[in-house]
Every structure is written in C-alpha cells, then in structure tokens.
C-alpha positions as CSV (number, residue, x, y, z in Angstrom):
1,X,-14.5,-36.9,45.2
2,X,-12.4,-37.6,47.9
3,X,-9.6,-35.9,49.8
4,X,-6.8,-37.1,49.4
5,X,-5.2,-38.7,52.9
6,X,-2.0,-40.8,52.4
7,X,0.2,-41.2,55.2
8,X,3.6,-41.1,54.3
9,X,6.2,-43.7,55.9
10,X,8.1,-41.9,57.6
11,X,11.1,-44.1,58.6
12,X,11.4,-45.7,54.8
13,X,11.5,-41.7,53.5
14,X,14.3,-41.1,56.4
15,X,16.2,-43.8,54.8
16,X,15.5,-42.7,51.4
17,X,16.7,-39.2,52.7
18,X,19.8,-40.6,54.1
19,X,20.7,-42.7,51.0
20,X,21.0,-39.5,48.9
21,X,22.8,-37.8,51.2
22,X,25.4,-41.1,50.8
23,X,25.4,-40.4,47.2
24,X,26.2,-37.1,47.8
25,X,29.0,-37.5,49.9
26,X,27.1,-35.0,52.4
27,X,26.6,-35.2,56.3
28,X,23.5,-36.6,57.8
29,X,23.4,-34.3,60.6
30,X,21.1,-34.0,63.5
31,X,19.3,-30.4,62.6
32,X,18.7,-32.0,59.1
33,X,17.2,-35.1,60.4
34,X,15.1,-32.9,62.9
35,X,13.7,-30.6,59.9
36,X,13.3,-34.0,57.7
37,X,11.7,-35.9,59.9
38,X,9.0,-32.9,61.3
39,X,8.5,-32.8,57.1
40,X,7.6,-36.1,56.4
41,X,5.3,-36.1,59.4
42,X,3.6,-33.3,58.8
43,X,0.7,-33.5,56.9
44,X,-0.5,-31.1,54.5
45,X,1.7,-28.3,52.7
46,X,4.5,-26.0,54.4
47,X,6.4,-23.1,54.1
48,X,10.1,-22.9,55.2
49,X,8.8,-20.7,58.0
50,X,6.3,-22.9,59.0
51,X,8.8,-26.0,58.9
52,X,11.4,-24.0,61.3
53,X,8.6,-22.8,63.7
54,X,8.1,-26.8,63.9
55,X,11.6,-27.9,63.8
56,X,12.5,-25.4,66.4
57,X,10.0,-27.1,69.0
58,X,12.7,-29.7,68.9
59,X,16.0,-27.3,68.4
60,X,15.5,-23.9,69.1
61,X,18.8,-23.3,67.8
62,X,17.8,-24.5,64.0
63,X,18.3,-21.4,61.8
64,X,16.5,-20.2,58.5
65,X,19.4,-21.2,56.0
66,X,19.6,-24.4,57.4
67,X,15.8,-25.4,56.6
68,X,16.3,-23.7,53.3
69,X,19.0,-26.0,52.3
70,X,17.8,-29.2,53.7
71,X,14.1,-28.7,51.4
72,X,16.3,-28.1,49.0
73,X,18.1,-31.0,49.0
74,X,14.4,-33.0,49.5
75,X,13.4,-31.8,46.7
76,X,17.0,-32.7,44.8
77,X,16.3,-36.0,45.6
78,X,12.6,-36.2,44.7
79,X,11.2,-36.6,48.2
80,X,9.6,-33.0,48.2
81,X,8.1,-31.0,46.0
82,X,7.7,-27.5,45.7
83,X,4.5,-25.6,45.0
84,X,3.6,-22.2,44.2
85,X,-0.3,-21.7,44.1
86,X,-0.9,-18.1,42.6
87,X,1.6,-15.5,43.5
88,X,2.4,-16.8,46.9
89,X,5.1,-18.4,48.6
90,X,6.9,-21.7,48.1
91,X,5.2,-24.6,49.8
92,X,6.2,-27.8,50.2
93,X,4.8,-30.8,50.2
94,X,6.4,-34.8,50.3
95,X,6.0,-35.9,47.0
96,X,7.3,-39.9,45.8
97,X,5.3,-42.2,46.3
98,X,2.1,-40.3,47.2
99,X,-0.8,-40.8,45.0
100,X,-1.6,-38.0,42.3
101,X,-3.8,-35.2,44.0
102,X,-5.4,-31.8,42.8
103,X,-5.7,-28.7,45.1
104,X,-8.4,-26.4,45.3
105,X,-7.0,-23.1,46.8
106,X,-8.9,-20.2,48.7
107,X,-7.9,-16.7,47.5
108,X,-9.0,-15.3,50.5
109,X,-7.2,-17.0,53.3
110,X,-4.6,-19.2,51.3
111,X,-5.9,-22.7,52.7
112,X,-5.2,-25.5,50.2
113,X,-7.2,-28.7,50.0
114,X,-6.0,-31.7,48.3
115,X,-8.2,-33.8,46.7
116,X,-8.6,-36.8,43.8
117,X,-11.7,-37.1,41.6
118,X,-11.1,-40.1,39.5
119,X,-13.8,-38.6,36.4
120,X,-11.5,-35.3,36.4
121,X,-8.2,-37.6,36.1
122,X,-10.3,-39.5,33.0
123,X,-11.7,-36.3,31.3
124,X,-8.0,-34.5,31.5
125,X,-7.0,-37.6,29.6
126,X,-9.5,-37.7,27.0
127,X,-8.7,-33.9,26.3
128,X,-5.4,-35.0,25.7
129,X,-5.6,-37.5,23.8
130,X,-8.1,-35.8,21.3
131,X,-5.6,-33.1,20.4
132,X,-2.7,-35.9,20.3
133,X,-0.9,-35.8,23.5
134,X,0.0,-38.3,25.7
135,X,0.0,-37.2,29.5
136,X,3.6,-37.3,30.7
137,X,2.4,-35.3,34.0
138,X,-0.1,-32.4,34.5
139,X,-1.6,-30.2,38.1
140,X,-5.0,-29.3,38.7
141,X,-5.4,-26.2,41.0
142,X,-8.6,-24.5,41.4
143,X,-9.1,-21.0,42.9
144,X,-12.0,-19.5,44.6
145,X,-13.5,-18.7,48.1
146,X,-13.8,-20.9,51.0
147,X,-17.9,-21.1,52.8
148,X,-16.7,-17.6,54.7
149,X,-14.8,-16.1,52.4
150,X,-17.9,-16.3,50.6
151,X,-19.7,-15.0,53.5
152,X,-22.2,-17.9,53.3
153,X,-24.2,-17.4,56.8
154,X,-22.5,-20.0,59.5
155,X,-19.9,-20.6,56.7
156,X,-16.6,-21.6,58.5
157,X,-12.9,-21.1,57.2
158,X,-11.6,-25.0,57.0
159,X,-7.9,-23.5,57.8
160,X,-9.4,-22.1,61.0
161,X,-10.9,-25.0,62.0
162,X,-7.9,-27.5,60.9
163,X,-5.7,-24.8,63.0
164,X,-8.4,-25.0,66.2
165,X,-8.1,-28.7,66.3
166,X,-4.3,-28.4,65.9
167,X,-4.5,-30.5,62.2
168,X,-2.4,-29.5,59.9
169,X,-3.7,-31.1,56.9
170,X,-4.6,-29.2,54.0
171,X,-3.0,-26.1,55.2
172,X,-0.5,-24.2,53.4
C-alpha cells in the first residue's frame, strides 16, 4: 500500500483551465489565475477557506465569493473535484488526470490520507462482478483514529506533523 503522490502539471492544467473559460465565453482574470494556480500546486485537499488564506499571500484583496466561484467553475470543467468525508466541509481536491486513490480519514482531527492498494482496487472488482455489475466509478473512504487520537504512547497526529514541516499533503 502506497500513498498516493502524483504531481500535477501545473502549467498544462492552467491551459486546460483557460480553455474552458474560452468555451465559456468568460474572463481569465488575474484573481482567478491566482486561486487556480495556488490549487493546482497545492498538494493534498482544501477548503475554500484554506484556498483564500493561500491565495491571499499573493492578493490580499481576493475575496470569499470569488474563490467560491472560481472551484466552482474547476470543478465545471472536471479539473477539481469536490469531497465531503463525513459531515464536514467541502474539500477540494485536482482531479483529471490523477491516478484513482482511496482516503482514510481521522474522526478526531479531520486529516485525510490518500492512498492506492492495488489488492483493494482487485477485490472491489470481483465483488462487483459477482453480483453483476460492472464498475463505472466507485470511492473508498475509511474512518477511524490517527496513532494520537488513539492515544497510542509517542503516537503523533500526521496533520501536525505535515503542518510543522509546512507540507500540505494529505491535509484537508
């Protein structure tokens, strides 16, 4: 089992981006770029308030409603996808081309891990197909406790330690 690490190209999904926005007869503008951009770079999953505390290291003047609308138009176009693990917030994450993951999600501090397991991928199929179906798409996400949620001795929280080296992959 393997976490899953693909780095997204960032300048081909910009162009992507822009090429909808073509379609659409709509305005590539600089604060949408800005939010896009930070998006596609940032590993990991994000909320729209974590996307504008980013964006607004480049333009403090980049509001709420503008974020909003410029996921929404990644996810229009297939370049993001939105995720709701639980009863919490929309994340997002850059979706496409990116290799098929899983999560596994801690109830206790909300960090999300992606991973692939290629046996998991080949046993979800199997169930399938021995009650008929034929996968058209499916989600894996597991819930439970993180080593110190669990209060394992020395246990550490992976989303304190991502946020302590400044990574943001894997966090919500």
């Amino acid at each position: 089992m393997e976490a899953a690490t693909d780095e997204p190209d960032v300048d081909e999904l910009m162009e992507q981006f822009h090429d909808y926005l073509s379609k659409k007869q709509l305005k590539s503008t600089r604060q949408r770029d800005i939010i896009a951009r930070r998006f596609f770079s940032t590993g990991g999953h994000l909320s729209i308030e974590e996307l504008l505390v980013l964006a607004r290291e480049e333009n403090p003047r980049i509001g709420y409603a503008t974020v909003y609308r410029t996921l929404k138009l990644l996810t229009e176009c297939g370049l993001a996808a939105q995720r709701r693990f639980g009863e919490g917030q929309a994340i997002y994450e850059t979706a496409g081309d990116t290799e098929h993951h899983d999560h596994l999600i801690c109830i206790e501090c909300d960090f999300v891990l992606e991973f692939a397991n290629d046996e998991i991928e080949r046993l979800q199929d199997q169930v399938a197909r021995s009650f008929g179906f034929n996968l058209v798409r499916h989600k894996l996400e597991l819930y439970g406790l993180c080593p110190k949620a669990r209060g394992i001795k020395g246990g550490s929280c992976p989303r304190e330690e991502d946020e302590a080296r400044g990574d943001r992959v894997g966090l919500t």
